[in-house]
ZAMARGU-4260 file (C-alpha; in steps of 0.2 Angstrom, whole numbers, plus 5000, padded with zeros to 4 digits):
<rodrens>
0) 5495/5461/5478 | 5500/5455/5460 | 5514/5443/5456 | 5520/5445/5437 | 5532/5434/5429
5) 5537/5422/5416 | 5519/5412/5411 | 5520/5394/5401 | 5509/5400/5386 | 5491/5390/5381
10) 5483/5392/5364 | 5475/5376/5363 | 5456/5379/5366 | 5446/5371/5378 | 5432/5359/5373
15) 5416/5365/5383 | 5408/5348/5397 | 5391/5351/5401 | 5378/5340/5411 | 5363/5348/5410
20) 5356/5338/5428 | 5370/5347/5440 | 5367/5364/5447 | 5382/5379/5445 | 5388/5377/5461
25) 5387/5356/5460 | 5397/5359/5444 | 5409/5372/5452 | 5412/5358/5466 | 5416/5343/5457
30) 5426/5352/5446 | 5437/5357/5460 | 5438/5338/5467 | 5441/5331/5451 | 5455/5346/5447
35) 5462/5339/5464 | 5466/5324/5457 | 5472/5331/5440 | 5483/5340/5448 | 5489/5326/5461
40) 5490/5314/5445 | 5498/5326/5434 | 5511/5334/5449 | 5517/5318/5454 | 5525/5313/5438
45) 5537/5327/5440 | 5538/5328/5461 | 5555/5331/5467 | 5564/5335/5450 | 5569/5354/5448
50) 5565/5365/5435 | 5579/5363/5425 | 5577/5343/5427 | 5559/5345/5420 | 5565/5355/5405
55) 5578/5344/5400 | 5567/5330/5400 | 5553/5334/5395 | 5553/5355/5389 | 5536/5358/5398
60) 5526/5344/5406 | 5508/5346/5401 | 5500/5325/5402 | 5496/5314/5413 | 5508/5301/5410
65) 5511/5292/5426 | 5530/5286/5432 | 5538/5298/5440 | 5550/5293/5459 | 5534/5282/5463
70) 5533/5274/5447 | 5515/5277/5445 | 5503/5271/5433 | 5495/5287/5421 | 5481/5293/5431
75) 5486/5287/5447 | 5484/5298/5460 | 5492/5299/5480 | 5492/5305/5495 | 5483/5321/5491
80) 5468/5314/5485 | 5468/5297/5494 | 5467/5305/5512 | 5453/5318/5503 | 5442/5306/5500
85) 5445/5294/5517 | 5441/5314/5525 | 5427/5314/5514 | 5418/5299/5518 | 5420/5301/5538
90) 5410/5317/5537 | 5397/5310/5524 | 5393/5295/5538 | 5394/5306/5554 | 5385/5322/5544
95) 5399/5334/5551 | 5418/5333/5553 | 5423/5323/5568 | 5440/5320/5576 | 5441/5306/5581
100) 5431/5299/5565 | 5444/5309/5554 | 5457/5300/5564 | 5449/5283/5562 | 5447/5287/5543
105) 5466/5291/5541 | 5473/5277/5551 | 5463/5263/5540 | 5469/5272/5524 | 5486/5272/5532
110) 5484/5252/5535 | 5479/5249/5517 | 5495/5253/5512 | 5495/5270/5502 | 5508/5272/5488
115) 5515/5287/5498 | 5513/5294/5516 | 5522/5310/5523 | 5532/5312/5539 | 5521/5321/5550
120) 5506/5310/5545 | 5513/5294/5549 | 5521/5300/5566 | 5506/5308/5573 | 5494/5291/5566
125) 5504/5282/5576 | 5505/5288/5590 | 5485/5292/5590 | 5486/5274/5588 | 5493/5272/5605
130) 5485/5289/5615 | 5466/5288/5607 | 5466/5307/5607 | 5463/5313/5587 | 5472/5329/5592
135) 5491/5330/5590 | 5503/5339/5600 | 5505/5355/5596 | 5522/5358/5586 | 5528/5372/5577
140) 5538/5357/5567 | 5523/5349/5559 | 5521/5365/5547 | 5521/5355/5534 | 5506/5355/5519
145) 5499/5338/5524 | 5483/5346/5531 | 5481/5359/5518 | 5479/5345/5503 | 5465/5337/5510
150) 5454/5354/5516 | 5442/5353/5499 | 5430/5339/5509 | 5428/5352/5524 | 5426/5368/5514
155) 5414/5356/5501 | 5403/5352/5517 | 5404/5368/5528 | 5397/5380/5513 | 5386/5393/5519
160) 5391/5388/5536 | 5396/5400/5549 | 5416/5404/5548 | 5418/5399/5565 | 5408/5383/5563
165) 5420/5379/5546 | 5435/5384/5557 | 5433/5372/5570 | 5431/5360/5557 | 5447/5363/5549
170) 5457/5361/5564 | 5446/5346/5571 | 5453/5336/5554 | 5470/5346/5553 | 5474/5343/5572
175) 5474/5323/5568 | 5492/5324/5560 | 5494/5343/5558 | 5493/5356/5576 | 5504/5371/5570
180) 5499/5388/5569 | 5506/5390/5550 | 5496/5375/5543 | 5478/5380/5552 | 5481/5399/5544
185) 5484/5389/5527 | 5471/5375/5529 | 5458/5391/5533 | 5463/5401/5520 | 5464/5389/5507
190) 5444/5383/5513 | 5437/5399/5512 | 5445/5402/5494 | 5437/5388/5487 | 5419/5392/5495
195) 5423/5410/5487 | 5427/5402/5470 | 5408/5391/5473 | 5400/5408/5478 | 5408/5417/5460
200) 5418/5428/5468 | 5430/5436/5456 | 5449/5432/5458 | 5453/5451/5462 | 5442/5448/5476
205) 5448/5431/5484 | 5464/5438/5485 | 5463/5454/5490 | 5451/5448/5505 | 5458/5429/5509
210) 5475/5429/5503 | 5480/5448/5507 | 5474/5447/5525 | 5483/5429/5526 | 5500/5436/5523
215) 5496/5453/5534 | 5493/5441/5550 | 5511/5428/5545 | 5520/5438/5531 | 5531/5424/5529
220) 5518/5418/5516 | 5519/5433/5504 | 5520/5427/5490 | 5526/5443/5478 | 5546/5444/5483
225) 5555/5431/5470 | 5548/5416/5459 | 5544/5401/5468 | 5553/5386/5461 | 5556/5368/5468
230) 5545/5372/5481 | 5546/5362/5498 | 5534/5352/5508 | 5533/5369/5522 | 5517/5376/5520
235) 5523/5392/5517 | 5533/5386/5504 | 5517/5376/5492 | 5505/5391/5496 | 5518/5404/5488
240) 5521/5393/5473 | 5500/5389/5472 | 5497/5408/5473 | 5508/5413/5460 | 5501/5401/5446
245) 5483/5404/5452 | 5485/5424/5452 | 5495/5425/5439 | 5485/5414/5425 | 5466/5417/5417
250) 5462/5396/5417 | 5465/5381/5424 | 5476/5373/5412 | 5487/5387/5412 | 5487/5386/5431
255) 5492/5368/5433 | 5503/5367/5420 | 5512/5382/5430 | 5512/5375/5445 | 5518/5357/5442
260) 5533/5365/5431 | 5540/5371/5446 | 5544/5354/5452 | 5547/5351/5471 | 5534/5343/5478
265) 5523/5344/5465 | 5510/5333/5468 | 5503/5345/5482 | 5505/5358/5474 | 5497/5353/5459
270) 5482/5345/5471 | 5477/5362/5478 | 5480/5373/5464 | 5469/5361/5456 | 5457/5362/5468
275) 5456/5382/5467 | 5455/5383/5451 | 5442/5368/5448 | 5432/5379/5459 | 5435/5396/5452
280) 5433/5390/5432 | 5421/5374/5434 | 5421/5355/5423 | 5420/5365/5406 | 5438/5374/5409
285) 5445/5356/5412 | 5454/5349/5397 | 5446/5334/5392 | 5465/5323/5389 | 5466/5327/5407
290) 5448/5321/5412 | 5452/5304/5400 | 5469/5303/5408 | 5464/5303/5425 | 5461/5285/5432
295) 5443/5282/5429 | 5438/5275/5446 | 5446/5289/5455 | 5438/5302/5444 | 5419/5293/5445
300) 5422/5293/5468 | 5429/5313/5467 | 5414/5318/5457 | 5400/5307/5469 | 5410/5313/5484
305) 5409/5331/5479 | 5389/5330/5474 | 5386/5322/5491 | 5396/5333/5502 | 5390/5350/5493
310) 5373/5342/5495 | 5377/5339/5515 | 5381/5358/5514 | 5364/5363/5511 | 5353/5352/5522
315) 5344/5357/5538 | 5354/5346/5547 | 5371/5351/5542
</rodrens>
């Protein structure tokens, strides 16, 4: 299933980043942690304008350059990447994902007072706050994408796991703030695209046998009818808009810059189709003004959190 349409064009080449000391599948990993946070970073300048609001102001939006309806500072990132990492860390002290470490992990990034924090996520950490039980009720109104941005730590630390094993983990972490039947679909999918992307699996391949099948079980999510602009925070809504940039572009700056131009909820959508295509191109296809631009701090914790957790995936014990 192809979508075709209308591409922003690239010609600038891309400048090759090598470190000699990281394994392929390390370089694969960090790239798609730190194109997680490009994406966050570089979405969130433009989230919630349209299209045409993003053309009149600034023809096509291609830097990091903060500001934006949060007012952030260039390279700061959000929600996307701050809950990634608070996930990340919970699984790199308990060795596997755990609920109710996942849950404690989200609540005490929750009190530190993030620079943005969706619906769903709030209700259901609070009211985990007052049951103790990290699994929210189910809810076919909590289909939102709030799950799905944070899924790379799981599919990071369950690679070469068995499938069932990473989809328990999934919906373990997803369940905290997320139980719906659309998201866990999305969250899965998304997971097992990225480990394809790690594994080299060609992009001909990841959709015909992850995204093909995703929209044959919930064809709400086919992605091929019309173009996706100002996409939504609905799950079904980010996923069409990601596929269609990913699918329908041959790097990862095309990609992103595709994605975000859409507007909507942008950051998101920027996050994951960061995050698929760090994993499908590696560190080399990442632009080095968007390596600079991204906040320093964040970028050094994405790329230590994406060694450790790959790392994880390949001990005994994990």
């Amino acid at each position: 299933m192809f979508w075709t349409g209308e591409l922003i064009a690239r010609s600038a080449p891309v400048r090759r980043r090598f470190t000699p000391e990281r394994s392929a599948l390390a370089d694969h990993a960090v790239a798609a942690y730190v194109g997680l946070a490009i994406g966050d970073a570089l979405g969130a300048t433009v989230e919630f304008m349209t299209p045409n609001e993003i053309r009149a102001q600034y023809k096509v939006h291609e830097d990091i350059t903060g500001g934006g309806w949060l007012r952030l500072k260039a390279g700061q990132v959000t929600d996307d990447t701050t809950m990634s990492l608070a996930l990340g860390e919970a699984i790199l002290k308990k060795g596997h994902v755990d609920a109710h470490a996942a849950a404690e992990a989200f609540d005490a990034w929750m009190r530190g007072k993030p620079v943005d924090i969706g619906n769903t996520v709030r209700r259901n950490l609070v009211s985990w706050r007052t049951s103790g039980n990290p699994e929210a009720p189910a809810s076919e109104h909590d289909a939102g994408n709030g799950a799905a941005m944070r899924v790379l730590p799981v599919a990071l630390a369950y690679y070469g796991q068995p499938p069932e094993n990473t989809i328990s983990a999934s919906r373990a972490q997803a369940h905290v703030t997320h139980h719906n039947t659309l998201s866990d679909a999305a969250c899965e999918t998304l997971i097992f695209m990225v480990q394809d992307f790690l594994a080299g699996r060609d992009a001909i391949e990841v959709e015909r046998e992850r995204a093909g099948p995703l929209v044959e079980k919930f064809p709400v999510f086919a992605w091929d009818r019309k173009h996706s602009e100002n996409p939504s925070g609905y799950i079904v809504d980010t996923l069409q808009a990601v596929f269609q940039s990913l699918f329908a572009t041959e790097c990862f700056e095309d990609c992103l810059i595709d994605v975000v131009n859409r507007g909507g909820d942008a950051d998101t959508t920027g996050a994951i189709a960061g995050m698929l295509a760090g994993a499908r191109y590696g560190l080399a296809a990442i632009p080095r003004r968007w390596l600079r631009g991204l906040d320093e701090l964040t970028r050094v914790r994405c790329e230590k959190q994406a060694e450790a957790l790959i790392s994880l995936a390949g001990s005994p014990s994990s």
